[in-house]
C-alpha positions in Angstrom: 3.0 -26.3 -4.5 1.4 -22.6 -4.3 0.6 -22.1 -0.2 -2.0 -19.8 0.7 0.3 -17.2 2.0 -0.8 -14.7 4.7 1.4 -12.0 5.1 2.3 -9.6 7.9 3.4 -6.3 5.8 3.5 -4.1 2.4 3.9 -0.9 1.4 1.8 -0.9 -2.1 -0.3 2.2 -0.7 3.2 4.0 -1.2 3.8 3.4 -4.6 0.0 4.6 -5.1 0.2 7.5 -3.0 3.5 8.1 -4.7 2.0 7.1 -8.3 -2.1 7.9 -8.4 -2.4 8.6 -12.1 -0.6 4.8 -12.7 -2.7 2.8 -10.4 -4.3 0.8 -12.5 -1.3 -0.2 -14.0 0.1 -0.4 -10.3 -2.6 -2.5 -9.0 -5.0 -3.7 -11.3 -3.1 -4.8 -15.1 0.4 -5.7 -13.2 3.6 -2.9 -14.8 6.1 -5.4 -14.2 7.4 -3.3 -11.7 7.5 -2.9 -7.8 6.7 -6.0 -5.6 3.1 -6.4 -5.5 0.0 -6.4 -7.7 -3.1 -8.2 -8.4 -2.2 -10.7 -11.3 1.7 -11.9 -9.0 -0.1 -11.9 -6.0 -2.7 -14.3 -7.4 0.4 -15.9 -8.6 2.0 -16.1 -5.8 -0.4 -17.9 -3.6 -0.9 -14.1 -1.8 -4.2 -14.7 0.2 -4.1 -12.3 3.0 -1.9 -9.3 4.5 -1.7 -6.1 6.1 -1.4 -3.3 4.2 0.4 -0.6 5.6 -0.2 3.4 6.0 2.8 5.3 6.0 4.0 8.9 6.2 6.8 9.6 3.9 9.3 12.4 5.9 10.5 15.1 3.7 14.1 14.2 1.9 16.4 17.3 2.1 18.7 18.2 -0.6 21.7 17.6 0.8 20.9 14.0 2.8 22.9 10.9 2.3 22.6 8.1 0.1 21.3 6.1 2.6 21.0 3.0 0.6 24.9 3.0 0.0 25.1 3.4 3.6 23.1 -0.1 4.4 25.6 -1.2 1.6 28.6 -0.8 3.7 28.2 -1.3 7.3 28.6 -0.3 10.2 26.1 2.2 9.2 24.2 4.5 11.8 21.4 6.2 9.7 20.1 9.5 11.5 16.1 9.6 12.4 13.8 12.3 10.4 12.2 14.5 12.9 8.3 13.9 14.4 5.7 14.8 11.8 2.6 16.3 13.7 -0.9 14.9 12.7 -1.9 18.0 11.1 0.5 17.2 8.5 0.2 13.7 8.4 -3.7 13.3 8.5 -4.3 14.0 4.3 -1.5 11.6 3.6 -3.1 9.1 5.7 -6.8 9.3 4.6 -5.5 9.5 0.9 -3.7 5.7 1.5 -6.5 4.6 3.3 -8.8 5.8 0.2 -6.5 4.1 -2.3 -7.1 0.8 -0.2 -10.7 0.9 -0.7 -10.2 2.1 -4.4 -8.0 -1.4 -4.9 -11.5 -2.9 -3.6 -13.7 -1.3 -5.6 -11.4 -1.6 -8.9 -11.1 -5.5 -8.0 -14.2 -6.9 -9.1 -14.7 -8.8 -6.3 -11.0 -10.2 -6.5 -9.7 -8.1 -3.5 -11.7 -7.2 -0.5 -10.8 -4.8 2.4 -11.6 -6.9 6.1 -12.3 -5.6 9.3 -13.4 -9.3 11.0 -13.0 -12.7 11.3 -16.0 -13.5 9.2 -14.8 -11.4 6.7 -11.1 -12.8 6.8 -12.2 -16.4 6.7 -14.5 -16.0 3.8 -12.2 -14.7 1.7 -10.0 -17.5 2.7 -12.4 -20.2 1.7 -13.3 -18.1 -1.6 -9.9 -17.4 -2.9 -10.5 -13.5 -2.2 -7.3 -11.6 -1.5 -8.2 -10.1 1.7 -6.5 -6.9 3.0 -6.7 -5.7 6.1 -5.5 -1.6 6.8 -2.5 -1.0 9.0 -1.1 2.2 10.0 3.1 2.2 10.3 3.4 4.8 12.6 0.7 6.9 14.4 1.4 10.5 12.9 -2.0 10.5 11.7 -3.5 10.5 15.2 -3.7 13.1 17.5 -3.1 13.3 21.1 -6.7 13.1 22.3 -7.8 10.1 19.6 -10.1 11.1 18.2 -8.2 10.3 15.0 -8.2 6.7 16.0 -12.0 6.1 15.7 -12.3 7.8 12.8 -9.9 5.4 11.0 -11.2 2.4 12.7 -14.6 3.0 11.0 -12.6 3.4 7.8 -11.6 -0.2 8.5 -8.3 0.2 10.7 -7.0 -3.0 12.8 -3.8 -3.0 13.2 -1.7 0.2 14.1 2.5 0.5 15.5 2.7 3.3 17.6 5.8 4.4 15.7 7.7 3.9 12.6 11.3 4.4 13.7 10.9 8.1 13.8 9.8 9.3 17.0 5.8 10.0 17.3 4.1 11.9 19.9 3.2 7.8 21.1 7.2 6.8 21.7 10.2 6.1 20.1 11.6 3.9 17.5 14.5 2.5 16.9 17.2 4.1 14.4 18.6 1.8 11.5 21.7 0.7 12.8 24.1 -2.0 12.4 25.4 -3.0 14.2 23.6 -2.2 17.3 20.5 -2.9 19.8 17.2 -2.0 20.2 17.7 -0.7 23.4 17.6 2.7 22.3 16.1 5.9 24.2 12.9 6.1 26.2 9.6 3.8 25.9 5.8 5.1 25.3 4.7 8.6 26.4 1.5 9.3 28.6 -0.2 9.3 25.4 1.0 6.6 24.0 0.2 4.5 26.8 -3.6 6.1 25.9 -3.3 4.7 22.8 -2.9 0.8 23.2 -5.1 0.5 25.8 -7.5 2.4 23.4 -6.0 0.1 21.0 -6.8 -3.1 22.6 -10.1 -1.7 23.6 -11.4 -1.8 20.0 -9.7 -4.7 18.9 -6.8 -3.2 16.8 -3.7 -5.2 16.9 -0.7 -3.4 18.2 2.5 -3.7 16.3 5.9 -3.3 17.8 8.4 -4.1 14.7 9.4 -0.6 14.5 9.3 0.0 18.4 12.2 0.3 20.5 13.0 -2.0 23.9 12.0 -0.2 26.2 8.6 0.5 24.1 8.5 -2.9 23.7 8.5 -3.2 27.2 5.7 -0.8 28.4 3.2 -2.3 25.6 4.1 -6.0 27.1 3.2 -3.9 30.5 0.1 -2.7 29.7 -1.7 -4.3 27.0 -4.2 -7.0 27.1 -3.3 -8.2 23.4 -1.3 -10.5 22.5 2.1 -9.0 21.1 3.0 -9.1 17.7 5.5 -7.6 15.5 4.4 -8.0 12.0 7.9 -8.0 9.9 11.1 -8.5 12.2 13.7 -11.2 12.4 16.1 -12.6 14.9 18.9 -10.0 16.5 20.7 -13.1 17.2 21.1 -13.6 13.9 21.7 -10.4 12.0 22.3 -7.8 15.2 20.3 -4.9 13.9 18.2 -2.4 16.2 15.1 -3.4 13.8 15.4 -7.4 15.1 14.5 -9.0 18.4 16.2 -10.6 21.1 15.3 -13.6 22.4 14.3 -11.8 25.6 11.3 -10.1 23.2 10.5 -13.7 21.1 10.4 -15.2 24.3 7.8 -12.6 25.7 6.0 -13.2 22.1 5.9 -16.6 22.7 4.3 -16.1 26.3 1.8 -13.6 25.3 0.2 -16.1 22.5 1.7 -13.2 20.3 3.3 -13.2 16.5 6.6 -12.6 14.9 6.9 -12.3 11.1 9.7 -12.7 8.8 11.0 -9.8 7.4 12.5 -10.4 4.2 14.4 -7.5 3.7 18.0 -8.3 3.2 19.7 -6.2 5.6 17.9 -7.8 8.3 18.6 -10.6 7.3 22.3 -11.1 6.1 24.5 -11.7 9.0 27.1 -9.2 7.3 23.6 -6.4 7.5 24.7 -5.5 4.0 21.7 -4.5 2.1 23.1 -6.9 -1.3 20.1 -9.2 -2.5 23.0 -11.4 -3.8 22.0 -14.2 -1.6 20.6 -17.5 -1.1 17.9 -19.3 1.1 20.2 -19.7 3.6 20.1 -16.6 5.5 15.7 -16.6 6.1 16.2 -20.3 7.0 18.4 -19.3 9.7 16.7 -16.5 11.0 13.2 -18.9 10.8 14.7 -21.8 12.6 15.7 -19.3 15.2 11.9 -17.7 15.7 10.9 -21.0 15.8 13.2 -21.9 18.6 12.5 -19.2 20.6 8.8 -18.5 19.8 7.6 -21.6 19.4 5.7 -22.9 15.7 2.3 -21.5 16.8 3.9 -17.8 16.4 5.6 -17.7 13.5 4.9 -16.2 10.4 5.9 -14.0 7.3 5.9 -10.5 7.3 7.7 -9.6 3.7 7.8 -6.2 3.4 7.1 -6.2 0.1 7.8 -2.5 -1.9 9.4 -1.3 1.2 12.7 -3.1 1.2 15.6 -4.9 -0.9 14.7 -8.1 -1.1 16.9 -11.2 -1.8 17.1 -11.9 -5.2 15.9 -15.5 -5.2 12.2 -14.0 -4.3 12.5 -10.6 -6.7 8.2 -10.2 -5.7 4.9 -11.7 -4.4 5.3 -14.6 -6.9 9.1 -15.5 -5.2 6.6 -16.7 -2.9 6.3 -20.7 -4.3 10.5 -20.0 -4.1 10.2 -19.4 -0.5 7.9 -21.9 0.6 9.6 -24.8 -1.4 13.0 -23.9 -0.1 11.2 -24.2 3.2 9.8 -27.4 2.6 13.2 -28.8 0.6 15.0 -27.6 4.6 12.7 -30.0 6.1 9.2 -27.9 7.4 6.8 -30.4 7.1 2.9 -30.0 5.8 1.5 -29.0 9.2 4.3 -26.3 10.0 3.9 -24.8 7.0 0.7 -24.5 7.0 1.0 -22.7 10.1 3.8 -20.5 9.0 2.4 -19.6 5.9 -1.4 -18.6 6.8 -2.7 -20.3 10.0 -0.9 -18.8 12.4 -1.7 -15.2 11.5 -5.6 -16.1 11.3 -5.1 -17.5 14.8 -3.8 -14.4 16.6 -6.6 -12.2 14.6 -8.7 -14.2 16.1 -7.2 -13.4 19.7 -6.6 -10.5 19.4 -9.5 -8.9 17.0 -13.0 -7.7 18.5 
């Protein structure tokens, strides 16, 4: 069966940014390459997902192979220095333009939301609906002035930091093993920023955020708290998964955890290897489910930003997933909650 799949994160905009003479053959005719484009992820059962903003830091000449790194753990990757929003503004508005192009060049296939009418229509029409995301907040100044002129561009949902510090708080480093308790929690102005956040209605996203981040936005905001693509630390004890003292705090706040399917949060070994079998998401899912509770789970892939395990390969290892999910025992009304509901129902809390 082919579920109506709603996920919590991809990095598409990154292979356009990175790419922008290709994207038709990116998005629109499907290169065989990357995770995601039009013809898989009508494939795949893809109906919704946020579609993520992101500042790429410079790459110096003489920096490690990171990836071999994740390879062979322990591994303790060093964080790229703040990027200031003067910088990071162009990079940002030219992702957010290639969004809308993807509508535009859709012909009605793809549409760009920015409500709940809008998300549930293209639900009941078989539109992909995308909805713009911002994975890390170098694009926005101090003062945020930034942050309204993107949410008329169609922003709703924004993490204060990818994990590279911002001038908003502090992320967590990849590292494995390790916690997230790692360095200080949300500036002055980032404090600013989700209560601006959940004064507009744009989710707040705290995959990338550290604990004591973590902390201050469950202190301060009014939202529910989500974090779109993160798994169980209990499982695989990397600084980018939660404890059950966050799912828990999820759970309370009506909130949303999604599963990240990037292997090296997932492989209890944190080896990045997509040589793997179902085993390893079922786990960490049983766990979110656990400790979050059914109403707060969902997926969060992160599609063209991660390694992913080799029984999904793309958007269309979707009908994979899902009927290893139902073959482990997740009956129809779970699934249709982990697959799509349960993200429509914390929009709906959370949006305004």
């Amino acid at each position: 069966m082919v579920w109506q799949v709603f996920d919590g994160h991809n990095d598409v905009l990154l292979r356009l940014l990175q790419a922008p003479d290709r994207r038709e053959a990116i998005w629109l005719t499907g290169e065989g390459k990357g995770h995601l484009d039009l013809p898989r992820m009508k494939a795949g059962g893809f109906a919704a997902g946020f579609f993520a903003i992101y500042i790429p830091s410079p790459v110096a000449h003489d920096a490690p192979d990171y990836m071999t790194m994740m390879d062979n753990p322990p591994y303790a990757l060093p964080l790229p220095d703040l990027i200031g929003h003067e910088a990071a503004q162009p990079v940002a508005l030219a992702m957010a333009a290639h969004l809308l192009w993807m509508e535009r060049s859709s012909q009605g296939a793809f549409r760009v939301v920015r409500d709940m009418a809008g998300l549930r229509e293209c639900l009941a029409t078989g539109t992909i609906a995308g909805i713009m995301h911002m994975e890390g907040a170098e694009a926005i100044d101090e003062g945020l002035d930034a942050l309204h002129a993107f949410h008329a561009l169609g922003l709703r949902s924004l993490g204060p930091v990818w994990s590279r510090p911002t001038i908003f708080g502090h992320g967590v480093p990849f590292q494995f093993p390790g916690q997230p308790d790692t360095g200080p929690g949300l500036t002055d102005a980032g404090k600013r920023l989700v209560r601006e956040c959940n004064r507009l209605g744009i989710m707040v996203d705290l995959s990338h955020l550290n604990q004591k981040g973590f902390d201050d936005v469950a202190a301060i905001s009014d939202a529910p708290l989500v974090a779109t693509h993160s798994n169980a630390w209990a499982v695989t004890p990397s600084t980018r998964n939660l404890t059950d003292r966050q799912l828990a705090a999820i759970r309370d706040s009506k909130g949303m955890v999604g599963l990240n399917f990037a292997t090296v949060f997932l492989r209890e070994d944190g080896r990045q290897n997509p040589d793997m079998g179902w085993d390893p998401m079922l786990r960490h899912l049983d766990h979110l489910l656990d400790h979050a509770g059914e109403d707060h789970v969902g997926l969060g892939s992160d599609f063209d930003g991660a390694t992913l395990p080799q029984g999904i390969g793309d958007v269309t290892g979707l009908v994979r997933l899902t009927d290893a999910m139902e073959a482990h025992g997740y009956g129809p009304e779970l699934m249709r909650k982990l697959t799509c509901d349960n993200w429509v129902a914390l929009l709906d809390r959370t949006w305004k």
